[in-house]
C-alpha positions as CSV (number, residue, x, y, z in Angstrom):
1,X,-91.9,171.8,40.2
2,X,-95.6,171.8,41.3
3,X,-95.7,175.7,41.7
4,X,-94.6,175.7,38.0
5,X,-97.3,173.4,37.2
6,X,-99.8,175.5,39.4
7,X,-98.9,179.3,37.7
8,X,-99.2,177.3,34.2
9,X,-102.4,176.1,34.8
10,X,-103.5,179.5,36.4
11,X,-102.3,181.0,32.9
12,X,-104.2,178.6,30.7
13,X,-107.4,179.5,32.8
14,X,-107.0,182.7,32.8
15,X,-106.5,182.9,29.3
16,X,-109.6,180.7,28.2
17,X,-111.6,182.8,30.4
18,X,-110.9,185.7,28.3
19,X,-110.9,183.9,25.3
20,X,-114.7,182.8,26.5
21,X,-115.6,186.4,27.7
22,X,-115.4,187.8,24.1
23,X,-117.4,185.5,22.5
24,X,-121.4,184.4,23.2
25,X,-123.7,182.0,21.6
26,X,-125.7,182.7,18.5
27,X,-128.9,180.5,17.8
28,X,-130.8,180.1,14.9
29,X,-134.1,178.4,14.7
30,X,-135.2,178.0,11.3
31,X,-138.6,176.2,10.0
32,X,-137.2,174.2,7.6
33,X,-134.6,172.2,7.8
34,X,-131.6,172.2,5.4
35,X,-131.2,176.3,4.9
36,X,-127.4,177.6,4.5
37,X,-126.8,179.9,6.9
38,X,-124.5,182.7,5.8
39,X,-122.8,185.1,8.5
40,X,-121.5,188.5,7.0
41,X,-121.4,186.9,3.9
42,X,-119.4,183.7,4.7
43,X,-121.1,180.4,4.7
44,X,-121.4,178.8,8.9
45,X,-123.1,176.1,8.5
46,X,-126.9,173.8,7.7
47,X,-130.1,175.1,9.7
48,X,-131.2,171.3,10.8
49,X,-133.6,173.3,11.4
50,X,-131.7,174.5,14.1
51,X,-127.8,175.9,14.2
52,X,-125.5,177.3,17.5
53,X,-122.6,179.5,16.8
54,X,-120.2,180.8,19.4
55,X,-118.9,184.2,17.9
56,X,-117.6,187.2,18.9
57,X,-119.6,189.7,20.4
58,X,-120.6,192.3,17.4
59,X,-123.3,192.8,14.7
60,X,-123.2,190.8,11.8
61,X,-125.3,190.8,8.4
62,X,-127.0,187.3,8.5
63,X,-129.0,185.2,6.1
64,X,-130.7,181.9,5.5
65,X,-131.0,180.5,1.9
66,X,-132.6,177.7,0.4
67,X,-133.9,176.7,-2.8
68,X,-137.9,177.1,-3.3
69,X,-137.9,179.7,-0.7
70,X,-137.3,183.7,-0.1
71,X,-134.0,184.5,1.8
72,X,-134.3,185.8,4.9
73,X,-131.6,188.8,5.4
74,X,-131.2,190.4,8.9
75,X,-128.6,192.1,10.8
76,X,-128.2,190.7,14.0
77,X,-126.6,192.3,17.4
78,X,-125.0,189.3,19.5
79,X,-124.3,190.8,23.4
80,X,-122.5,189.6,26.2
81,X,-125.8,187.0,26.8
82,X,-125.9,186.0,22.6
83,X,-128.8,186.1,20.8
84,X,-131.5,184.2,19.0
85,X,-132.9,184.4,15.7
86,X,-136.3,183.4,14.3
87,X,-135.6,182.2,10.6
88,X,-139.2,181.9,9.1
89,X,-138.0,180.8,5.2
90,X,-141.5,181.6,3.4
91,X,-141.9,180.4,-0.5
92,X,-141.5,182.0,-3.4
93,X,-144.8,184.2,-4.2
94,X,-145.8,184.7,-0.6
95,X,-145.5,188.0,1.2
96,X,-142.2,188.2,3.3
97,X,-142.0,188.8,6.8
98,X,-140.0,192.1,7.7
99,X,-136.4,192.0,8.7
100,X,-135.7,192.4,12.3
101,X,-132.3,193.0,14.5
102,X,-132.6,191.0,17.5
103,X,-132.0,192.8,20.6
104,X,-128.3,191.9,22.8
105,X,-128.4,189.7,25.7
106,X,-131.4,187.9,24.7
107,X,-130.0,184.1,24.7
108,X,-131.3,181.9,27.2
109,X,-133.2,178.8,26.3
110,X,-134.6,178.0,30.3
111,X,-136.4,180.0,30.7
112,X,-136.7,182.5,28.1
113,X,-136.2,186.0,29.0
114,X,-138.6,188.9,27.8
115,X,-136.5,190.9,25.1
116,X,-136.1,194.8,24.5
117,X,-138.2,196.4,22.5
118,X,-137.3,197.4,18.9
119,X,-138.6,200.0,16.8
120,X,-138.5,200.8,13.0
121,X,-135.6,202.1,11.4
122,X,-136.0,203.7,7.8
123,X,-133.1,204.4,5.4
124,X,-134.6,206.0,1.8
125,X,-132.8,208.4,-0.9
126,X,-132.7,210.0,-3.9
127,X,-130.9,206.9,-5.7
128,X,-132.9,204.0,-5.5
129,X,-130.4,201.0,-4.8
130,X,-127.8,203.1,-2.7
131,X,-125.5,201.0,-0.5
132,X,-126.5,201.5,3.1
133,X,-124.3,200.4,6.0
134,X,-125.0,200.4,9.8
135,X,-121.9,200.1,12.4
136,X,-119.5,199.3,9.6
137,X,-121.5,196.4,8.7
138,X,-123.7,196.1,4.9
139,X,-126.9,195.8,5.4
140,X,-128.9,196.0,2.0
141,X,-130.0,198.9,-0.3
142,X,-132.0,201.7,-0.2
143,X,-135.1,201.7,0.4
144,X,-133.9,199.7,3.6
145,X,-135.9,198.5,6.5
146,X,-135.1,197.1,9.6
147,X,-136.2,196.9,13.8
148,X,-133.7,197.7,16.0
149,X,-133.4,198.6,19.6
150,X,-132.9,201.6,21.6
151,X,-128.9,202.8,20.7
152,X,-126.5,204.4,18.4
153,X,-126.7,203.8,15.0
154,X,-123.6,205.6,12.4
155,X,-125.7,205.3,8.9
156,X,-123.6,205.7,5.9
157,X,-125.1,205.7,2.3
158,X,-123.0,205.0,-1.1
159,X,-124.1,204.9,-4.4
160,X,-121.6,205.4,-7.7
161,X,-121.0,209.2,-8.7
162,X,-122.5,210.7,-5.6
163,X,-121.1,212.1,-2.4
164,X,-121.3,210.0,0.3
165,X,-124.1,210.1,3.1
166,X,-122.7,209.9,6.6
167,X,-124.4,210.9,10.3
168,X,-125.1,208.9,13.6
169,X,-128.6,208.8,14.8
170,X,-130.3,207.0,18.1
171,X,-133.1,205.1,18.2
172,X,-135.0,206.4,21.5
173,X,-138.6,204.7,21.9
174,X,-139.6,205.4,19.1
175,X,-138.9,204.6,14.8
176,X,-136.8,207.0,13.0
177,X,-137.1,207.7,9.1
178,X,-133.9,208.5,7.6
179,X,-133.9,210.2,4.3
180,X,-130.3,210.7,2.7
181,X,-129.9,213.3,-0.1
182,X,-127.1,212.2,-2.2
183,X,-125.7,215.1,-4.2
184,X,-124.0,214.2,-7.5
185,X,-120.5,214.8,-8.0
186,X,-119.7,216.9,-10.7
187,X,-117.2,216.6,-13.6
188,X,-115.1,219.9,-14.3
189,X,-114.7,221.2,-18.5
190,X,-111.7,223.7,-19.5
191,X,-111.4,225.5,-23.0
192,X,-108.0,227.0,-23.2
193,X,-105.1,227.3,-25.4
194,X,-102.6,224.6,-25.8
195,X,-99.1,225.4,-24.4
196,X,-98.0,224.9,-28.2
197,X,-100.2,227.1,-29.4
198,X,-99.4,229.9,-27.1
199,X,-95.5,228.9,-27.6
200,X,-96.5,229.8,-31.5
201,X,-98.1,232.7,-30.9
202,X,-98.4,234.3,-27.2
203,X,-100.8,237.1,-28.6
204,X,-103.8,234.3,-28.5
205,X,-103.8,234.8,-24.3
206,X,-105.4,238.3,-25.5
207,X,-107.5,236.8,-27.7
208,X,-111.2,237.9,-27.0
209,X,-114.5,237.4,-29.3
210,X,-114.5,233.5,-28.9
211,X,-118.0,232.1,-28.1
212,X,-118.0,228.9,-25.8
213,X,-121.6,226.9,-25.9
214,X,-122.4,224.2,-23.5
215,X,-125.3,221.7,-24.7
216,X,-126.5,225.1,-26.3
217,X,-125.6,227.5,-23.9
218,X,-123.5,230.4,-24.3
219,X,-121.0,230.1,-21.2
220,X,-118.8,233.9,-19.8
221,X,-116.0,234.4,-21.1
222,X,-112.6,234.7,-18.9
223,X,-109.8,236.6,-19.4
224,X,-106.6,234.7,-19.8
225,X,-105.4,232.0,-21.9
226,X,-108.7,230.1,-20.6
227,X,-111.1,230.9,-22.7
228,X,-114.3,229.7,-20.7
229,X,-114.5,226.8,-17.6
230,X,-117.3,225.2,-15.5
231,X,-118.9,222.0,-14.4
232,X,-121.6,219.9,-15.9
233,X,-123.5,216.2,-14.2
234,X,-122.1,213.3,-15.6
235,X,-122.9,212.2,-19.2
236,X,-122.7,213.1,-22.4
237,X,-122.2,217.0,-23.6
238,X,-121.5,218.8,-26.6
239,X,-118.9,221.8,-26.5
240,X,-119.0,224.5,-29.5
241,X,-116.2,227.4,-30.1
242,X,-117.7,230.0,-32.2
243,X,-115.3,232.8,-33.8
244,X,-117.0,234.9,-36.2
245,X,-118.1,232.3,-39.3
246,X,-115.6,229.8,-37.7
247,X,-117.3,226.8,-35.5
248,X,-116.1,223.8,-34.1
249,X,-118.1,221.3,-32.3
250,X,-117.3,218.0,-30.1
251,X,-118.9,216.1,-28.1
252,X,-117.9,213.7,-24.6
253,X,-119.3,211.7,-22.1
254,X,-118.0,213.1,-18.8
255,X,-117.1,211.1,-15.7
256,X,-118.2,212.0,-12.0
257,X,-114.8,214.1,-10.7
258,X,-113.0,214.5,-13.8
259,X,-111.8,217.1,-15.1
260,X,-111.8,217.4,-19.4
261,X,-108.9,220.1,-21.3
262,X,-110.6,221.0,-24.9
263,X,-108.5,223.0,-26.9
264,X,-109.1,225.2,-30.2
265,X,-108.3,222.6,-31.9
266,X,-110.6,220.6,-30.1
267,X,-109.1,217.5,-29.1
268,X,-110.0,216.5,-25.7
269,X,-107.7,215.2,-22.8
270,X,-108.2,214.1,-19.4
């Protein structure tokens, strides 16, 4: 009966010990008291004006709110060791204090360790307010700013009707500037003749002569029952069929990756 009790015992152990392993101590010292502290965008708990959390090792999007004040958004890297945060809440109409990633394995509060260095890390693009994400984890939008320390870093860049931006850099002594070119995604435009129509009368697939302008300009002409095809940006764009003195007209607002069917008779269908 007691060597039951005794391998038990040994399993509860051994299981809290792993259970303990995974997880380290996140401190947040914050200069005035009563700020909500949010952790990848759930609310933890009250800055009083200090908060402990024990979470799992990881990065996590942080920030500190409260009324009067600027938030203060980071992206913190808890290691093995935890870490600690410096929440300096500034108010409204002062300048802001840049965002910075604390380094891992910087927790100890006797005596206090001397931490890594970090270094700037840059993410711009061609669309203002882009998504940016770091390790999986949502960090702002562009133009984003951050210090980090030495490592691996997988950037990916999002914004609505544009091609993603994806590639890993490292940070190696030194900042690093990321620019991300985000190309737009095109939507695709068909003039052809309706099944129907060319049930009716299959001589139209030989049909040649018809004139095809796009926002004004006069697209080539292929051979086939499509008359003329291509791709324009998103927006709105007028199509005209010309055929001797006959012209038609019409005009649609075109979605990123779609592809539009205008017939002679010009109805449009997606």
């Amino acid at each position: 009966m007691k060597r039951a009790v005794v391998v038990v015992t040994t399993l509860l152990f051994v299981a809290a010990l792993a259970w303990t392993q995974s997880r380290a101590p996140l401190q947040i010292v914050c200069n005035v008291s009563g700020a909500q502290v949010f952790l990848s965008g759930q609310l933890v708990g009250s800055a009083s004006p200090n908060l402990t959390l024990n979470i799992k090792i990881g990065t996590y999007p942080l920030k500190v709110v409260k009324m009067g004040y600027n938030d203060f958004d980071t992206v913190v890297v808890v290691g093995a060791g935890g870490a600690l945060v410096q929440a300096n809440l500034v108010p409204r109409g002062q300048a802001m204090a840049p965002n910075t990633l604390p380094a891992p394995n910087t927790f100890q509060i006797q005596p206090q360790p001397i931490q890594p260095a970090t270094y700037s890390l840059s993410v711009s693009s061609n669309v203002n307010g882009a998504q940016v994400t770091i390790n999986g984890n949502t960090v702002g939008t562009t133009p984003f700013s951050a210090q980090v320390p030495n490592g691996s870093y997988n950037i990916d860049v999002q914004a609505d009707g544009y091609s993603d931006f994806q590639n890993t850099y490292v940070v190696n002594n030194g900042p690093l500037a990321i620019d991300a070119s985000l190309q737009l995604v095109q939507a695709s435009w068909i003039v052809k003749f309706s099944d129907q129509a060319l049930g009716r009368n299959p001589q139209l697939a030989q049909m040649r002569g018809i004139r095809i302008f796009v926002d004004g300009m006069q697209q080539p002409e292929v051979p086939g029952p499509t008359i003329a095809q291509g791709q324009f940006a998103p927006g709105q764009h007028s199509i005209r069929m010309v055929l001797g003195a006959f012209a038609l007209e019409t005009q649609l607002v075109a979605q990123a990756g779609r592809t539009y069917f205008i017939e002679p008779a010009l109805t449009v269908r997606e």
